[in-house]
N, C-alpha and C positions, 0 to 999 in steps of 0.2 A: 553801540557806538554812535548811534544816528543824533542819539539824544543829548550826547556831549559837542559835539560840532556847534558853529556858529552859522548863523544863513549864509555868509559868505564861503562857509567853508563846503558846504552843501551845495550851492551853487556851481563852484569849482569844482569838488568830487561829479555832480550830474555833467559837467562839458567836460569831463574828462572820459567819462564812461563810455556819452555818448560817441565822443571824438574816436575811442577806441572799435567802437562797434561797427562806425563807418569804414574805421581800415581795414576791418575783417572782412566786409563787405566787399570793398573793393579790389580784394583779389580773388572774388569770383568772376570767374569769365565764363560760364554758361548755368543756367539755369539758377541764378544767383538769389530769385525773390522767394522761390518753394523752399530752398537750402537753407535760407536764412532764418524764415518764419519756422520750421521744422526744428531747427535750435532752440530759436523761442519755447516753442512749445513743450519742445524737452526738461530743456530749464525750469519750467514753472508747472508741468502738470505732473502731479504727486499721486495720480489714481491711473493713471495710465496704466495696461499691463502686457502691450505689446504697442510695437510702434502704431500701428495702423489708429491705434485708438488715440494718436494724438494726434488725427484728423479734428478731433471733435474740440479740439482747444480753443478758445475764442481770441488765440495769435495765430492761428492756422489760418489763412480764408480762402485754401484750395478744396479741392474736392480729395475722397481719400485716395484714387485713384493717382492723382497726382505728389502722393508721395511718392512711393514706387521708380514713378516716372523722373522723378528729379532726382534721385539718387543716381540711376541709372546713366544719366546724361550730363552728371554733376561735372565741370571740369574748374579748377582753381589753382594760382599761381601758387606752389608750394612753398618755395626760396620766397618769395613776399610775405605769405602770410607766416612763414617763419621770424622774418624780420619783424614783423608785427608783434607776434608773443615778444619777443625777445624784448622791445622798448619797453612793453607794459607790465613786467619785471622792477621787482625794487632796485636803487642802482646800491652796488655794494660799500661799503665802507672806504676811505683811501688807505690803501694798500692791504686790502681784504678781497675776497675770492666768492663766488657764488656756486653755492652749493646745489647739487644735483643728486638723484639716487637714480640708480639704472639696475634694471629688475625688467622678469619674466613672467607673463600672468595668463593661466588661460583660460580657453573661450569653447564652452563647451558646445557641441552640434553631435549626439548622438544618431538623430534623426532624419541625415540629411545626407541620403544618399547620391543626391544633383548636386554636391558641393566639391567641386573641385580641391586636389589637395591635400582632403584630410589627414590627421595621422594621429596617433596615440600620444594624450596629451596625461600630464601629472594632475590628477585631482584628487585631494584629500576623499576619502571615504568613511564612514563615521561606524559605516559596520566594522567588526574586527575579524582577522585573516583574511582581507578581501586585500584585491591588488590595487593600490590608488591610481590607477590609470582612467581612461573616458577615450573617446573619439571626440576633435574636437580643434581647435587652433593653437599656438602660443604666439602674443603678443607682447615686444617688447617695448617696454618704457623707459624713456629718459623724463625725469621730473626736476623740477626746481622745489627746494626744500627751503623751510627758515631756519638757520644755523640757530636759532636761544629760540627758548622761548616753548610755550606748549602748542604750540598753531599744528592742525591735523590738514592745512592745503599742502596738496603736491601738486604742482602746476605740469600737465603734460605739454611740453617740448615735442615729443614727439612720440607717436603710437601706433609701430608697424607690425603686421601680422611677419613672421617667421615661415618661410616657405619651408616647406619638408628638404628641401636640398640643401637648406641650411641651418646654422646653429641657433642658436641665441644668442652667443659671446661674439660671435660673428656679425647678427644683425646688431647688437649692442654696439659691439665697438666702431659698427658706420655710422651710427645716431652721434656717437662722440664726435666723432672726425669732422659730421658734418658742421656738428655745435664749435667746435675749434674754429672751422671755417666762418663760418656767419657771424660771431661775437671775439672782442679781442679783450675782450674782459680776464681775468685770472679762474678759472674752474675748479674747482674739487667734487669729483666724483665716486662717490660711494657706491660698493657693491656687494654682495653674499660670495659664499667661496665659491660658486658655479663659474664666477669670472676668475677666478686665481690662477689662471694659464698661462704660459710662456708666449697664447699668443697674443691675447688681452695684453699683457705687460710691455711686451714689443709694441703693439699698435699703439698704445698709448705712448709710449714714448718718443714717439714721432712730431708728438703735438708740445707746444714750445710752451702752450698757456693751458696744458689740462696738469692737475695732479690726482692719481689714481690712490683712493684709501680701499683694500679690497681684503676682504676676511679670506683666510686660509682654512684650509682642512687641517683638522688635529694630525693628521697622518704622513701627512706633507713632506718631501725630502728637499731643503734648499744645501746649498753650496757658499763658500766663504772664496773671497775671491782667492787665486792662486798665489804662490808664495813667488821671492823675487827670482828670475831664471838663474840657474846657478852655473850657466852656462855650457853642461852637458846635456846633449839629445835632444827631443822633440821639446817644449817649452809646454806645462801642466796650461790645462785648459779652466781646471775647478780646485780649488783648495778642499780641505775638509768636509767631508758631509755634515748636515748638520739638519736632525732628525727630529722633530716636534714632538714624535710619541715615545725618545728615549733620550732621557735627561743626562746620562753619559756622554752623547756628545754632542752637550750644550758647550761653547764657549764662553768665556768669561765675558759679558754685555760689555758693550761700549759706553754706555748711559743705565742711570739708575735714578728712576725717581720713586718718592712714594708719598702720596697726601691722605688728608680724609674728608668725607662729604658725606650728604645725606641723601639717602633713598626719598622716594616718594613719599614713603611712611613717617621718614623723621628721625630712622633707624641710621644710627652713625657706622659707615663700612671703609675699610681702610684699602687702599688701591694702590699696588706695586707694581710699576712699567718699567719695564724691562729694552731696550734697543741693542741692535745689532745692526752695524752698519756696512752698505757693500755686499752683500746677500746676490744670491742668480738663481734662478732655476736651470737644470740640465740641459734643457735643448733653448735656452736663451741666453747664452755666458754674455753677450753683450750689454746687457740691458738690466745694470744693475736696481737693485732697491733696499728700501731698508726695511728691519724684521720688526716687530713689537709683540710684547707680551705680557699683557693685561689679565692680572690676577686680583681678584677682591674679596676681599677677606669680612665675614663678620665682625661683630664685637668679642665672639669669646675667641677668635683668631682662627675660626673653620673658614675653607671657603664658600663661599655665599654658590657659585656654579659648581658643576662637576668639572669641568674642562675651564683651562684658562682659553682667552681670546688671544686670537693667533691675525694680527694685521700687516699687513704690508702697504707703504708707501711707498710709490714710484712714480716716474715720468721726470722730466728736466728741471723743475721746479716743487724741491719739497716741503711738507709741513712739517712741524717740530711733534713729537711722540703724542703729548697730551690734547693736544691741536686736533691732532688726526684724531684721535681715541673719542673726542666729543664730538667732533663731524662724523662719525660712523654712527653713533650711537642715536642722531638723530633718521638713519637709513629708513628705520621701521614705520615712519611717515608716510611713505609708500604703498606699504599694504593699507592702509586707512584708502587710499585715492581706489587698490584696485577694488578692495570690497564696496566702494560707496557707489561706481560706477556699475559692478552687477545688481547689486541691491535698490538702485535708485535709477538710475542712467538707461536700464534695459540696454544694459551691453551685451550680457546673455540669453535675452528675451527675445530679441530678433532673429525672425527666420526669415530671409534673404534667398532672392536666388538664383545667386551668381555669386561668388568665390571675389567680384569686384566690387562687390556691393556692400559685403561684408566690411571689408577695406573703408569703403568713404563712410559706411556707417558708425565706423572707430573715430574718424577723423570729425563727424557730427556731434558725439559722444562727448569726445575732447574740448570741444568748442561749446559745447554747452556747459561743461564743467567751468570752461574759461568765462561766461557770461555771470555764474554765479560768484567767483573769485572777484571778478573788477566791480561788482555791484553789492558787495559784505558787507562793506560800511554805509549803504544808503537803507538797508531793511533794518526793521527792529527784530531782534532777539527775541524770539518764538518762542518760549518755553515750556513745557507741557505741564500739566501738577506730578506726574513722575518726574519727571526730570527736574525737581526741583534744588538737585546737587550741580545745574548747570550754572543756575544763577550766581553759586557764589563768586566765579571772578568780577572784576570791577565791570563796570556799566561800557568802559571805552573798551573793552577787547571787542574784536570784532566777532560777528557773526562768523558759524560754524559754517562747513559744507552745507548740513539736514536745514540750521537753520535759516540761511540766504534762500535755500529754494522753497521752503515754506514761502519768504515773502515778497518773493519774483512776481507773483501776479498783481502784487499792489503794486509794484514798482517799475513793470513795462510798461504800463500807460503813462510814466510821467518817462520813459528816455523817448519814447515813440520806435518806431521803425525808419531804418531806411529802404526796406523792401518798396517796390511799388505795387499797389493797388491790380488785384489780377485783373486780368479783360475776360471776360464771357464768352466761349467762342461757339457757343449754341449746340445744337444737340450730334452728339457723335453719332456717325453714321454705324457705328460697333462692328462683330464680326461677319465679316458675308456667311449666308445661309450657305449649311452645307459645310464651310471649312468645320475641318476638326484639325487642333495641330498635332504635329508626332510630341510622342512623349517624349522627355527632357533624357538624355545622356547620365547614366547610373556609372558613378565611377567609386574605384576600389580604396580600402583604406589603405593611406601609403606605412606599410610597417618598416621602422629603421632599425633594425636587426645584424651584429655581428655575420658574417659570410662564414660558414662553415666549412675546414678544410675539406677536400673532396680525397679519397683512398684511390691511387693508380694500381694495378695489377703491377 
């Protein structure tokens, strides 16, 4: 894209970047120069294979011990530098919504029995009859997604480790609440059916400018709201069930649409969406939504899935069926963010040691992603001679994630730094002769396991 610009416009994209980097900057309130340059270094070195080795970056100019150290001591205004992501966000359309996916990824630490917390996390396992479990963290994500278009950023909003005492749908739904709070924009948040809960749907309905598009379980029991009281006895709480894996007691839809479009391939698939409106779940009758049911049909009129998709929209403000159906559809943008951040990021590579450390080295991770995101359009498009099926879009899309951080290193010598220049503070007097320290606190893995009833005599 760098190559379509005009000088003016490149001019203005470099004070934009840099403008940006100084605000991130600026809600560092201790140990802000090591934090900052460790970003850097993040961002631009492609050979790194643990943190430590991006001491040796030539945007580092601490010593490696001072990484460690600035982690450890990191402290930065949160609610600021939230406000900060938030400006340097596209603004949305008039009278359009900014899309978000919100998802769970984990973080594996087999090895690390000084790590406070741990607990049995879900990892794919490529052996077969093995149990996809690990020891290890879950991290939940709020991202910013592009509604059209094929762009693979997810912009992390927000990236909080999951305590064992609590959920995911739980730490989720507070990353919402907070995004509610901080931006008055219009929201749409996408999520997988882990969030399909009565209590996801409730929380979110609290918020006057989120709308929730959330996939369901094939298995799913919703309810039809009540019929009108007929004035005898207690007054019905739920109308009809209304059961996803038995088509007997579907109701007649409220809306019926059906079009046709093309796959990736070019292959024409015909798509029948289905609405039900006024929908609840059993222990949520307050807090209505509406159902969808997304079926796509081949050309010879088989369906293209086994299972149709099963959506719900809800919150106080909603989207219309086919609305929701392509803002969901762009969700799986998200896993591109979690695999590029183990694969490249060393989100997984860090071995930390402190359980707090872990934490701000997400929050480095995130920030480093965000250095490559506002600098895509000042790198040229990297392409390797395999990847020569990248080339074919046009010259102005922008650079990918892989390829902005290829070329971060030509490109931070022209934003500069606002770190300041370290001071030398001459030779440490190291540990007194003699000390040895006690070994570090070995703590158990926390197992979340059903309570098994106990037998009284």
């Amino acid at each position: 894209m760098l190559g379509s610009m005009t000088t003016q416009d490149i001019s203005q994209e470099l004070d934009r970047v840099v403008q940006f980097r100084a605000d991130v900057y600026g809600t560092f309130q201790r140990r802000a120069d090591v934090v900052f340059e460790l970003i850097d270094a993040l961002a631009s070195d492609t050979q790194a294979r643990s943190p430590v080795e991006l001491s040796l970056s030539p945007f580092f100019r601490y010593q490696y011990a001072s990484l460690y150290a600035g982690l450890s001591a990191w402290q930065y205004d949160a609610a600021a530098l939230g406000e900060v992501l938030l400006q340097a966000l596209p603004e949305p359309e008039p009278g359009g919504f900014r899309l978000w996916a919100l998802d769970e990824t984990p973080r594996r630490r087999q090895y690390a029995p000084t790590s406070e917390d741990c607990g049995y996390v879900h990892a794919p396992n490529p052996v077969g009859r093995n149990k996809p479990i690990t020891i290890g963290y879950n991290y939940s994500v709020l991202a910013h997604i592009d509604l059209k278009g094929s762009s693979t950023w997810a912009l992390p909003w927000a990236l909080d480790r999951t305590p064992t005492a609590w959920t995911g749908v739980e730490i989720g739904l507070e990353q919402v609440i907070r995004l509610a709070g901080s931006d008055d924009h219009w929201h749409a948040v996408t999520s997988d059916s882990r969030y399909g809960t009565p209590l996801y749907v409730a929380g979110l309905h609290q918020c006057p400018n989120v709308t929730g598009v959330t996939r369901l379980r094939s298995r799913r029991n919703v309810y039809h709201r009540p019929p009108p009281y007929s004035g005898m006895g207690r007054p019905r709480i739920h109308g009809d069930v209304f059961k996803l894996h038995k088509p007997e007691t579907w109701s007649e839809p409220d809306e019926r649409h059906e079009h046709s479009e093309q796959d990736g391939k070019g292959r024409m698939l015909r798509v029948v969406t289905k609405v039900w409106r006024e929908m609840h779940f059993q222990k949520a009758p307050r807090f209505p939504f509406t159902l969808v049911k997304v079926t796509t049909y081949k050309a010879d009129g088989k369906p293209r899935f086994k299972h149709p998709l099963w959506l719900i929209i809800h919150g106080q403000r909603l989207l219309p069926a086919q609305e929701a159906r392509s803002a969901y559809l762009r969700r799986p943008t998200i896993e591109h963010f979690n695999r590029f951040i183990k694969q490249n990021l060393l989100f997984e590579a860090s071995q930390m040691g402190s359980t707090a450390q872990e934490e701000r080295w997400s929050k480095v991770v995130g920030l480093a992603y965000w250095n490559l995101y506002t600098g895509r359009n000042l790198v040229e498009r990297s392409v390797r001679p395999w990847e020569r099926y990248k080339s074919v879009p046009p010259a102005r899309q922008p650079a990918s994630p892989s390829q902005a951080r290829r070329g971060m290193t030509r490109l931070l010598p022209k934003l500069g730094t606002p770190a300041r220049v370290p001071q030398p503070r001459g030779k440490s007097p190291g540990r007194a002769k003699g000390y040895r320290p006690p070994p570090r606190k070995r703590y158990k893995v926390v197992h979340k396991g059903k309570k098994r009833s106990t037998k009284t005599a």
